[in-house]
C-alpha positions in Angstrom: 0.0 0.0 0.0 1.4 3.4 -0.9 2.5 5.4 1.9 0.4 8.7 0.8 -2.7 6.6 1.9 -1.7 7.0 4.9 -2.6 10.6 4.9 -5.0 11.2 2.2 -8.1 9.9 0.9 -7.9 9.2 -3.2 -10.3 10.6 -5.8 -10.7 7.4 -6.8 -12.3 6.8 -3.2 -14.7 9.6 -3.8 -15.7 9.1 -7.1 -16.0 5.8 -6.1 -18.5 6.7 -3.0 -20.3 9.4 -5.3 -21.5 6.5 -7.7 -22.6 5.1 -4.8 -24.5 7.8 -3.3 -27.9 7.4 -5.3 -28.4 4.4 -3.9 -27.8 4.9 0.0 -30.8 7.2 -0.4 -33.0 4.2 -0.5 -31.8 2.6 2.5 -33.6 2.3 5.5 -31.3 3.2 9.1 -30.5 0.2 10.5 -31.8 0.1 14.3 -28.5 -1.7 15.6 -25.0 -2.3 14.3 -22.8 -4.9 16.0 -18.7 -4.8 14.9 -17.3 -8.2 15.7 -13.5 -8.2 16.5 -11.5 -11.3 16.6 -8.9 -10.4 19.2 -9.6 -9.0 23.0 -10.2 -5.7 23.9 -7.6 -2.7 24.7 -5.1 -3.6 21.7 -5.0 -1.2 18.9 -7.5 -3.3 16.9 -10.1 -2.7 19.5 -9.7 0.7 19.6 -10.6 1.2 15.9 -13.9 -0.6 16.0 -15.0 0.9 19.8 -14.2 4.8 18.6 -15.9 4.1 15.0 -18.7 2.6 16.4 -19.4 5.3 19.3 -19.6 7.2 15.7 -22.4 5.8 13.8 -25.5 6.8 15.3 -27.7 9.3 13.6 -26.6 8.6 10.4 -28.4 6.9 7.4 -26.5 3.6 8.4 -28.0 3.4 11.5 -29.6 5.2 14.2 -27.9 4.2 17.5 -24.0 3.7 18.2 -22.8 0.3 17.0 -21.9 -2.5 19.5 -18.6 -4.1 19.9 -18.1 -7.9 20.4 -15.1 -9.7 20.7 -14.1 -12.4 19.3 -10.5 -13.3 20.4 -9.0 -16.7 19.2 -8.2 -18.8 16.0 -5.8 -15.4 14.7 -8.7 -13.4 14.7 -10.7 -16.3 12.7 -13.7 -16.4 14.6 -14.8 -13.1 13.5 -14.8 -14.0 10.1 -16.5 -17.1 10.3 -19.5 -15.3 12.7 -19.8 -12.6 9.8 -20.0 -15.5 7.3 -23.2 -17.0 9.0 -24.4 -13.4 9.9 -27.3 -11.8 8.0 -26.3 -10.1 5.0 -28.4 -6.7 5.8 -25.6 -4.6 7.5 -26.7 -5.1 10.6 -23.2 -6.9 11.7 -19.7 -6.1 10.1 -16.2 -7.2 11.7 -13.5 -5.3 12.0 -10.1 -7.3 10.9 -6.6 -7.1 9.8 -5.8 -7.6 6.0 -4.1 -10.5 6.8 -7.1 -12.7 8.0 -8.5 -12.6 4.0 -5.0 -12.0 2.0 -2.5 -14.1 3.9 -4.9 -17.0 6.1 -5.8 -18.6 2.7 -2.0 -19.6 2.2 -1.5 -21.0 5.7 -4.5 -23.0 6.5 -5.4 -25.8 4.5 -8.7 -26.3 6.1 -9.4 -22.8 6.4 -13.6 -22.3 7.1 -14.4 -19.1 4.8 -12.7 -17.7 1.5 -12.6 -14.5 1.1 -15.4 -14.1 -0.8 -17.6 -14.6 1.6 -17.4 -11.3 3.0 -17.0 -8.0 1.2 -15.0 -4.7 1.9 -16.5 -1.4 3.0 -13.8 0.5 4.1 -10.3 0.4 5.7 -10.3 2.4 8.9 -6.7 2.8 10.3 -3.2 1.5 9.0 -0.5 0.1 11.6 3.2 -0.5 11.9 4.4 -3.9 13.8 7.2 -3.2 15.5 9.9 -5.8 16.8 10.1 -5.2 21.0 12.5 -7.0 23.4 11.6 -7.0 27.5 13.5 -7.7 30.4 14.6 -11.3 29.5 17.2 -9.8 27.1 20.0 -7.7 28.7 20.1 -4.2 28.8 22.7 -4.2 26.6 21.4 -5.3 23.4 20.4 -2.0 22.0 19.9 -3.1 18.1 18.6 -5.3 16.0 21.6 -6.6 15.1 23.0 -6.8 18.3 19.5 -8.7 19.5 19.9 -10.7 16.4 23.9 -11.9 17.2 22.2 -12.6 21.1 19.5 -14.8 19.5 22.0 -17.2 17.6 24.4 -17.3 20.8 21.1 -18.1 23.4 18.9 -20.8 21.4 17.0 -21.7 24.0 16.5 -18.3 24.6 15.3 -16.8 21.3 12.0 -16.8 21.0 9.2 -14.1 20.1 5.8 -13.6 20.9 2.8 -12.7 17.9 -0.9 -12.3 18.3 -1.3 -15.7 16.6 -0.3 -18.3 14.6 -0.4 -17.2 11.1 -0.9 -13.4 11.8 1.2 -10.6 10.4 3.5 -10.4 12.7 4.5 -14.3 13.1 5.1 -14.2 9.7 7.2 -10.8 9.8 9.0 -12.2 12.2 9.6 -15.8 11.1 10.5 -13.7 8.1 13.2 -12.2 9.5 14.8 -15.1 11.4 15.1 -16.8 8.2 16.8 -14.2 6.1 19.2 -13.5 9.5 19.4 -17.2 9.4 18.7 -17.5 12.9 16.4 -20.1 14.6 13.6 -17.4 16.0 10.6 -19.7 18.0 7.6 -18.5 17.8 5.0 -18.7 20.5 1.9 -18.1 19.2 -0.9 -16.1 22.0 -4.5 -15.0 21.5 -4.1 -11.2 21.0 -1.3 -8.3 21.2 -2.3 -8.0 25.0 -1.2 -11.1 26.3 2.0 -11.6 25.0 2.8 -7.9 25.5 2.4 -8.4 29.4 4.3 -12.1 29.0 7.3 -9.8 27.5 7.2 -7.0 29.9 7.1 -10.0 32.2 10.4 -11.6 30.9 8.2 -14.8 30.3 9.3 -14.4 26.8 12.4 -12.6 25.0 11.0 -10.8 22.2 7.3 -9.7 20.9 6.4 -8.7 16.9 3.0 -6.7 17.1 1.4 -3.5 16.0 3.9 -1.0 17.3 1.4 1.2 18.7 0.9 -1.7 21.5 4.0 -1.0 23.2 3.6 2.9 23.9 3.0 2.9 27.0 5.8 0.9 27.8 8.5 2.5 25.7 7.2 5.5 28.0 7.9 3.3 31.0 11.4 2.3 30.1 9.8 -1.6 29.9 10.4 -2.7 26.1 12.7 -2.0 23.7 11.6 -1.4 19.9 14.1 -2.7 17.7 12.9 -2.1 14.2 9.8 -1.3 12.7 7.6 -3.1 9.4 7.1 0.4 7.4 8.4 1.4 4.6 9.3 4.7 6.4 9.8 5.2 9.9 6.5 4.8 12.1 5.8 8.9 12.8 4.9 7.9 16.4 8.9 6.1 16.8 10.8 8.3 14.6 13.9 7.1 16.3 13.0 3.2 15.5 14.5 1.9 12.3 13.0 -0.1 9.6 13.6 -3.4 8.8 14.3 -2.0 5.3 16.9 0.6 6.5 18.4 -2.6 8.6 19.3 -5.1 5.4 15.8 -6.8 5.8 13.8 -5.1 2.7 10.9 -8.0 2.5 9.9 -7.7 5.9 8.0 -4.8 5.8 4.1 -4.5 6.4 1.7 -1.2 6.8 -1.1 -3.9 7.3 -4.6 -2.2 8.1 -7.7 -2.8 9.7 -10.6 -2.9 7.3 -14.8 -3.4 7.6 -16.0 -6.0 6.1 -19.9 -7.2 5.5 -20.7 -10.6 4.7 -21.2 -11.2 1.1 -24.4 -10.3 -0.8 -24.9 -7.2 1.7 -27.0 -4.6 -0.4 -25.2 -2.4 -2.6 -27.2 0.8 -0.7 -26.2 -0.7 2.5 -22.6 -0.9 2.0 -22.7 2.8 0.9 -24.3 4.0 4.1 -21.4 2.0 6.2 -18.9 3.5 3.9 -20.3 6.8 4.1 -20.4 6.4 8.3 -17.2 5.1 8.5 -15.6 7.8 6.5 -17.5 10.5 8.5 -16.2 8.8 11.6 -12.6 8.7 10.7 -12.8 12.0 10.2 -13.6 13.2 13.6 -10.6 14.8 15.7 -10.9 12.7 18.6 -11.0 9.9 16.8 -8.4 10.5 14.9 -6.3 11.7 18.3 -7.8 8.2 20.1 -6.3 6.4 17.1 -2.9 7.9 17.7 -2.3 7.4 21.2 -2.3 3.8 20.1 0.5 4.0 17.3 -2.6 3.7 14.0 -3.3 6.2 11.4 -7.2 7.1 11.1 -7.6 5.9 7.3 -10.7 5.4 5.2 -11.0 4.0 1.5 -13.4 3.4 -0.9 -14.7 -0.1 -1.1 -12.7 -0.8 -4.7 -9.7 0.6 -3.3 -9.8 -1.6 0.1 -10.3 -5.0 -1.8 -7.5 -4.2 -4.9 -4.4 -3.5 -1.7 -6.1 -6.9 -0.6 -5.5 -8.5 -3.6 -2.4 -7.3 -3.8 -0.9 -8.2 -0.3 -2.7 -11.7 -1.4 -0.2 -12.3 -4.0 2.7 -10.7 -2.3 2.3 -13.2 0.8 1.8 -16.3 -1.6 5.6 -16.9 -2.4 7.0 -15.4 0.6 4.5 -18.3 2.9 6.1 -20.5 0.9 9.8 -19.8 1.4 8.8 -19.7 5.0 7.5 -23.4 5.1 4.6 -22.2 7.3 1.1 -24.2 7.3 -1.3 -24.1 10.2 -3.1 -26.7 12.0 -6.2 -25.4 12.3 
């Protein structure tokens, strides 16, 4: 995804919206709204679907602010397969990172929805993963590199934490082990959360998650960010490398969180969540709630979420393979 879109919304995204517009004038408010999310609550992720959701009532989406429900376990799979089932009338969307429809389908064999059996409505922020060690490393291993020559002299020791098996950041960061050609084990956990307090704990040496999950504790002298996924420098770590910068130019990721609907949702009702979801990410305090957590407010047009979804799709299909990943279940 091109780092502008970080900033700005495309024309493409308008005009896109405009042809839309005709027909979001024949839909009926929707009483209630539910956003499923597939990890806990207070990561990053949950903060994008609680401060969009706050956003929604009174408009011609629906009338009352939407409802948050978490769906934490599986990667984040859950959420998809409950939107799947769900009635295709707007009245439930999930919130998920691009990775559960562009990079699942290459891991899990048995994998219980395919992508098109939910459609886009918008992206609504974009995120860095960042790669953080805790107290189980010493003090004195300040880089990557020098975290990297620590990992191949302490085996036992080198492991990292990821929201999941499968997600982004295992993949970033088995990524990275195997172009350093050091053994990295992974130990997969159900959410940013958990493994962020098992590294601030020392129960684990390293973590790979959004970057914006370890504020508060960069703040609090508790983790150490290494290196960032971007393709610049995160603006809320300006001081934290890239991957890029540090010799490692295929692990990079500016993965985002997207709505989705389930398949067959009205073409007039996908307008009206677009439309909400754009004026919501527009709103200063949601946009300042967004940054306190590391993300970048960011909406898009329907056309414009699913063709970067395509595209990190067939940028993760080669790269799965070199890694030799496939998932149980």
């Amino acid at each position: 995804m091109q780092h502008r879109r970080h900033f700005l919304h495309t024309l493409g995204s308008a005009a896109a919206l405009g042809a839309l517009a005709p027909l979001s004038a024949l839909a009926q408010g929707l009483d209630q709204v539910k956003i499923l999310y597939g990890f806990p609550a207070g990561s990053a992720g949950d903060s994008v679907a609680r401060r969009v959701a706050e956003k929604l009532a009174g408009t011609a989406y629906t009338k009352n602010p939407g409802v948050v429900e978490n769906k934490p376990g599986a990667s984040g799979r859950i959420a998809i397969e409950t939107l799947k089932a769900s009635p295709a009338d707007g009245s439930v969307l999930a919130l998920a990172p691009v990775s559960a429809l562009a990079v699942y389908p290459h891991i899990y064999p048995k994998l219980s929805y395919k992508p098109e059996d939910v459609t886009q409505v918008s992206i609504g922020a974009v995120m860095f993963h960042g790669l953080a060690v805790g107290p189980a490393v010493p003090a004195e291993v300040k880089t990557l590199k020098d975290f990297l020559a620590w990992a191949k002299a302490n085996p036992d020791k080198a492991n990292y934490g990821s929201p999941g098996a499968g997600s982004m950041p295992h993949l970033l960061g088995a990524l990275l082990g195997l172009r350093a050609g050091v053994a990295l084990r992974h130990v997969p956990y159900r959410g940013t959360v958990p493994s962020i307090t098992d590294l601030v704990g020392g129960q684990i040496a390293a973590a790979m998650n959004p970057s914006g999950d370890y504020l508060q504790y960069i703040k609090a002298g508790r983790v150490r960010v290494l290196a960032t996924s971007g393709r610049q420098r995160s603006p809320y770590l300006p001081d934290v490398p890239t991957f890029t910068e540090l010799g490692y130019p295929d692990v990079t990721s500016e993965e985002w969180f997207g709505f989705y609907a389930p398949a067959r949702t009205p073409a007039a009702t996908l307008a009206n969540a677009n439309a909400a979801i754009h004026q919501a990410l527009k709103d200063k305090a949601v946009i300042d709630s967004l940054a306190l957590v590391g993300l970048l407010a960011h909406a898009s047009s329907p056309q414009e979420m699913a063709a970067d979804q395509k595209a990190e799709f067939e940028r993760w299909a080669p790269l799965v393979k070199q890694i030799g990943f496939t998932a149980e279940s």
